[in-house]
TORKOL-4160 file (C-alpha; in steps of 0.2 Angstrom, whole numbers, padded with zeros to 4 digits, m for minus):
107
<pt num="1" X="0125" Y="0024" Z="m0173"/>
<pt num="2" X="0121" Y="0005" Z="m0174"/>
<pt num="3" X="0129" Y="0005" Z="m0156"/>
<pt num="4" X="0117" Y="0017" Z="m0149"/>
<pt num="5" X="0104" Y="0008" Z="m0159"/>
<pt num="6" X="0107" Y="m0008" Z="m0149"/>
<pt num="7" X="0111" Y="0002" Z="m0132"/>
<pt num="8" X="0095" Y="0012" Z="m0132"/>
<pt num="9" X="0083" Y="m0002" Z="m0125"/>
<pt num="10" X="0095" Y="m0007" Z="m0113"/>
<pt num="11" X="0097" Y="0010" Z="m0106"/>
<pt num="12" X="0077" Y="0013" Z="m0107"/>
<pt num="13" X="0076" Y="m0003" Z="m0094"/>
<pt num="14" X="0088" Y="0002" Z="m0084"/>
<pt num="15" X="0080" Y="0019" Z="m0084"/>
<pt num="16" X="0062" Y="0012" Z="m0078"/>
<pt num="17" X="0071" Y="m0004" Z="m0066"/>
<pt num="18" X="0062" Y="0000" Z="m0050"/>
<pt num="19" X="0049" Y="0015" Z="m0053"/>
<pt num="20" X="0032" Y="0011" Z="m0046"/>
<pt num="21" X="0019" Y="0005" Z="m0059"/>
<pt num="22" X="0009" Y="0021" Z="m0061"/>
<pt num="23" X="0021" Y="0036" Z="m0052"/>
<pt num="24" X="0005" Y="0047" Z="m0049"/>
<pt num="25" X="m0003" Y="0033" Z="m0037"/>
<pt num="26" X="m0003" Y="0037" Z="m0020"/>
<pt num="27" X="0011" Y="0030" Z="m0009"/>
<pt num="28" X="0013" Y="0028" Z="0011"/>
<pt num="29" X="0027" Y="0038" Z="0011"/>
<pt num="30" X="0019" Y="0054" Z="0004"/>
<pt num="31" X="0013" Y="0066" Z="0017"/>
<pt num="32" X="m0004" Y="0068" Z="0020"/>
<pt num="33" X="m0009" Y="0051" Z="0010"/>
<pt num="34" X="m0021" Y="0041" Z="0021"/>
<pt num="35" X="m0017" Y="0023" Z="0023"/>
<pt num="36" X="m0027" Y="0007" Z="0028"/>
<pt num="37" X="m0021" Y="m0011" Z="0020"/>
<pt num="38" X="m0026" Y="m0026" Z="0027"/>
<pt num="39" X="m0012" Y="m0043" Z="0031"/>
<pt num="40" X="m0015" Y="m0058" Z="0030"/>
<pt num="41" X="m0008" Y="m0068" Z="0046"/>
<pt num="42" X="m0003" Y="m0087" Z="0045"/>
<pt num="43" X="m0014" Y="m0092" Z="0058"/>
<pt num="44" X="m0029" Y="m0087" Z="0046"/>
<pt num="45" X="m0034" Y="m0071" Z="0054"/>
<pt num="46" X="m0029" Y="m0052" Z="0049"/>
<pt num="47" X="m0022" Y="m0038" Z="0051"/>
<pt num="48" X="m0028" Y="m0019" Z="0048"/>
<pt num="49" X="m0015" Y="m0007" Z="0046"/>
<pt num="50" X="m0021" Y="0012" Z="0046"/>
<pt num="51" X="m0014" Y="0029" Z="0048"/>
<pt num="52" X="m0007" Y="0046" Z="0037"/>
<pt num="53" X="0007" Y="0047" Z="0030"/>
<pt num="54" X="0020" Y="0060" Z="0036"/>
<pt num="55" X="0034" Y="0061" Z="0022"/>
<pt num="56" X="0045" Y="0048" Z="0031"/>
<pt num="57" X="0049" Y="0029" Z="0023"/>
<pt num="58" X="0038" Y="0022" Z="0034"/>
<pt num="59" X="0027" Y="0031" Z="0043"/>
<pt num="60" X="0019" Y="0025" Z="0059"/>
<pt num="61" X="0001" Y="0018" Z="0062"/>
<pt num="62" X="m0012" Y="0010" Z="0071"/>
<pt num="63" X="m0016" Y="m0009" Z="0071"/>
<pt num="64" X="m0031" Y="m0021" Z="0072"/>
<pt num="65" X="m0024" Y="m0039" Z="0073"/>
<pt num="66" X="m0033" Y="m0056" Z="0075"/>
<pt num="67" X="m0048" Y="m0050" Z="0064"/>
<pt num="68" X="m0058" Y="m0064" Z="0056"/>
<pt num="69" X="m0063" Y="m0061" Z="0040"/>
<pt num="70" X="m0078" Y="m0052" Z="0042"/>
<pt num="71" X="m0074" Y="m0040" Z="0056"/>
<pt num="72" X="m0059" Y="m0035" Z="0045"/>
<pt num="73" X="m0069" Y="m0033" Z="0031"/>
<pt num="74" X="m0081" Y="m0023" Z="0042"/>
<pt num="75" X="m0066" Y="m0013" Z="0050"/>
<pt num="76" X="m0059" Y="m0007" Z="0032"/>
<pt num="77" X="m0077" Y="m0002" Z="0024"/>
<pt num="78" X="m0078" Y="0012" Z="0039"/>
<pt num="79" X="m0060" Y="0016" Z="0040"/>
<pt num="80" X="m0060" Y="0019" Z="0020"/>
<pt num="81" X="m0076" Y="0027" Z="0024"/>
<pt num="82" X="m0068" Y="0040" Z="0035"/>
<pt num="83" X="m0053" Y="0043" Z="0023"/>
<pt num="84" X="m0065" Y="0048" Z="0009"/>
<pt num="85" X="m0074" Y="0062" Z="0019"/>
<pt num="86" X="m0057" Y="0067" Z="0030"/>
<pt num="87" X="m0049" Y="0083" Z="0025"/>
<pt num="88" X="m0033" Y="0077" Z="0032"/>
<pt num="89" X="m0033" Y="0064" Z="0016"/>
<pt num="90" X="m0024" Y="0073" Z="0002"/>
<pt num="91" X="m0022" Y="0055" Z="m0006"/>
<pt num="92" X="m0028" Y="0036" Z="0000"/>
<pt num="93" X="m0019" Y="0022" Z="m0001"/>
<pt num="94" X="m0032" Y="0009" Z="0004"/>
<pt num="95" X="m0029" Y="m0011" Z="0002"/>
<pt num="96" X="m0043" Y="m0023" Z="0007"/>
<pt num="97" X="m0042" Y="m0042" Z="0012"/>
<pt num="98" X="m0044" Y="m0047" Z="m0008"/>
<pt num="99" X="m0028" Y="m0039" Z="m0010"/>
<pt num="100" X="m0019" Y="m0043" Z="0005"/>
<pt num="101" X="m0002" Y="m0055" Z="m0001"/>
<pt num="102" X="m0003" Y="m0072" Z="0007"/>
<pt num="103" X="0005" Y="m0073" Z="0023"/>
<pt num="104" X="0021" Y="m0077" Z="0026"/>
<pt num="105" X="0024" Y="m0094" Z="0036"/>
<pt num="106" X="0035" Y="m0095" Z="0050"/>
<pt num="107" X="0033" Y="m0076" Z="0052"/>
């Protein structure tokens, strides 16, 4: 008993190592879930990433690169526009620059 006591919170972790923060938020990889995040790029400008997910790990989309800030900015408020009125979007994923990780250097 004192065994399972001392096991239990190992084989809880082990249970949640790797599961998404909140499992009912909408992935990339679900079909029919809108995407657009933004990148940044190491030589200051960004990327906008945008597309539907198709059920596949990564499913293809379309890019915008060497966006300044504000045309990026601009590019994700209409494209997060058309995802809430799209009936195609069961779901959106949607990422704008004040989320985007830091870029990667040398990438």
């Amino acid at each position: 008993m004192t065994r399972l006591l001392l096991l239990a919170p190992l084989l809880l972790a082990a249970c949640v190592e790797g599961m998404a923060a909140d499992p009912a938020a909408p992935r990339m990889s679900q079909a029919g879930t809108c995407f657009a995040f933004v990148t940044a790029q190491a030589d200051g400008t960004y990327t906008l990433t945008t597309g539907i997910g198709d059920g596949s790990r990564t499913p293809s989309g379309q890019q915008k690169t060497g966006l300044s800030a504000k045309a990026v900015d601009a590019a994700f408020a209409q494209e997060n526009k058309i995802m809430q009125i799209n009936p195609e979007c069961l779901a959106i994923y949607a990422k704008d620059r004040t989320q985007a990780p830091p870029p990667v250097p040398g990438a």
